[in-house]
N, C-alpha and C positions, 0 to 999 in steps of 0.2 A: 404711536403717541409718546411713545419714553425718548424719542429721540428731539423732541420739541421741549425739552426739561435741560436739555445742555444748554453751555453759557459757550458761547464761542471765545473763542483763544487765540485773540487779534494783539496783544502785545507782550514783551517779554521784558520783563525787570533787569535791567542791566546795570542798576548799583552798587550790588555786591561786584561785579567782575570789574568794575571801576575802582573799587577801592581795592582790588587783589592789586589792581594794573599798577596803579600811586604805589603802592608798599614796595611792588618789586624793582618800579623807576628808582625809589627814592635808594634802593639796597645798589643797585648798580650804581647811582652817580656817585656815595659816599666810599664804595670801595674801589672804585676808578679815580678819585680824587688822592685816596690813597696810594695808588699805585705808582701815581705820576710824580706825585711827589714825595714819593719816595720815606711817607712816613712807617710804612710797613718793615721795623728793624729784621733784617736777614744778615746771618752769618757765611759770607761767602766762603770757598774753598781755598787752599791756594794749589797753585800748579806752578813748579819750577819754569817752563815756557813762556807763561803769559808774559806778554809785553802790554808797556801802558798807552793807554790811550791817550790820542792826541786830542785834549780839551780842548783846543786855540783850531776849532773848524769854522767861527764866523771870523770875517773879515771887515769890523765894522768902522763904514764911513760916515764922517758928519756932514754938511754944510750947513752953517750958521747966518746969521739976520743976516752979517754983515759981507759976506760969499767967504768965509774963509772959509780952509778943509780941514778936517780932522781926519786921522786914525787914530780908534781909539780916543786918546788923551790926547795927543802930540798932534801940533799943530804941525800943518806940511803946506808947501806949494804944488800948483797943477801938476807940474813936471817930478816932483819927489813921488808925488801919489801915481803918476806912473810908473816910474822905477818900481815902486814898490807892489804894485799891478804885474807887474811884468815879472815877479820874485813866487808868486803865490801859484799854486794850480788852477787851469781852466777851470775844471773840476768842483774847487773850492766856494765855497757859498759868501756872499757878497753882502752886507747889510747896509742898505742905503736910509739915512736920516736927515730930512735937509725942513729946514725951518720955513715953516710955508709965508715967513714973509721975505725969504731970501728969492733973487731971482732967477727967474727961469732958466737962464742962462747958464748961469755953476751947474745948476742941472744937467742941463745940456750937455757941458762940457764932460759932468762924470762921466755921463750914459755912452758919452760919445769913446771916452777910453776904453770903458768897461766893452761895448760892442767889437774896438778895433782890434780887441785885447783876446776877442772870442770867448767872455766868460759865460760860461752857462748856468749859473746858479744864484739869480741877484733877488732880492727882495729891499721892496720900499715901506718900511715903518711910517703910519699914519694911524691915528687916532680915531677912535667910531665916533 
């Protein structure tokens, strides 16, 4: 008979572990936001050896409304933007920006250097 006095123990409160879960999300994003960007001040070392790093690792190309090219700032023609394709490493990473109401075509033709060119590192800048 004492065992017909029990409540059975069909659910288990998971509120508290929900709110543990938010506090430690919210601890990771804020101190990974600082990490990335580098607001966390640290006093590096120095070491006679070190050499400096080469900042200039994107390669960034425009094409605008009107099909012209860009590097960088400097306006270039198809054939400059190859030479200058042709200066850089395979290697090297490639940023492609082309205004999506220029046509398909400049497209075309970057994509078409950048492949004959063998680069293996290209990424296309577009908007969510």
């Amino acid at each position: 008979m004492a065992l017909k006095n029990r409540k059975k123990f069909d659910q288990i409160n998971v509120i508290p572990f929900i709110d543990i879960m938010l506090v430690l999300l919210v601890m990771v994003l804020t101190t990974a936001t600082f990490i990335k960007q580098g607001v966390i001040p640290v006093d590096l070392p120095k070491a006679e050896s070190a050499t400096k790093e080469d900042k200039s690792k994107e390669f960034n190309i425009y094409i605008k409304k009107d099909g012209s090219l860009y590097i960088d700032k400097r306006k270039v023609s198809a054939s400059e933007l190859r030479s200058e394709l042709e200066k850089i490493g395979k290697k090297q990473t490639v940023v492609l920006r082309s205004d999506k109401e220029a046509t398909f075509q400049n497209f075309v033709t970057v994509m078409d250097m950048l492949k004959a060119l063998e680069h293996e590192q290209l990424y296309i800048i577009t908007k969510e």
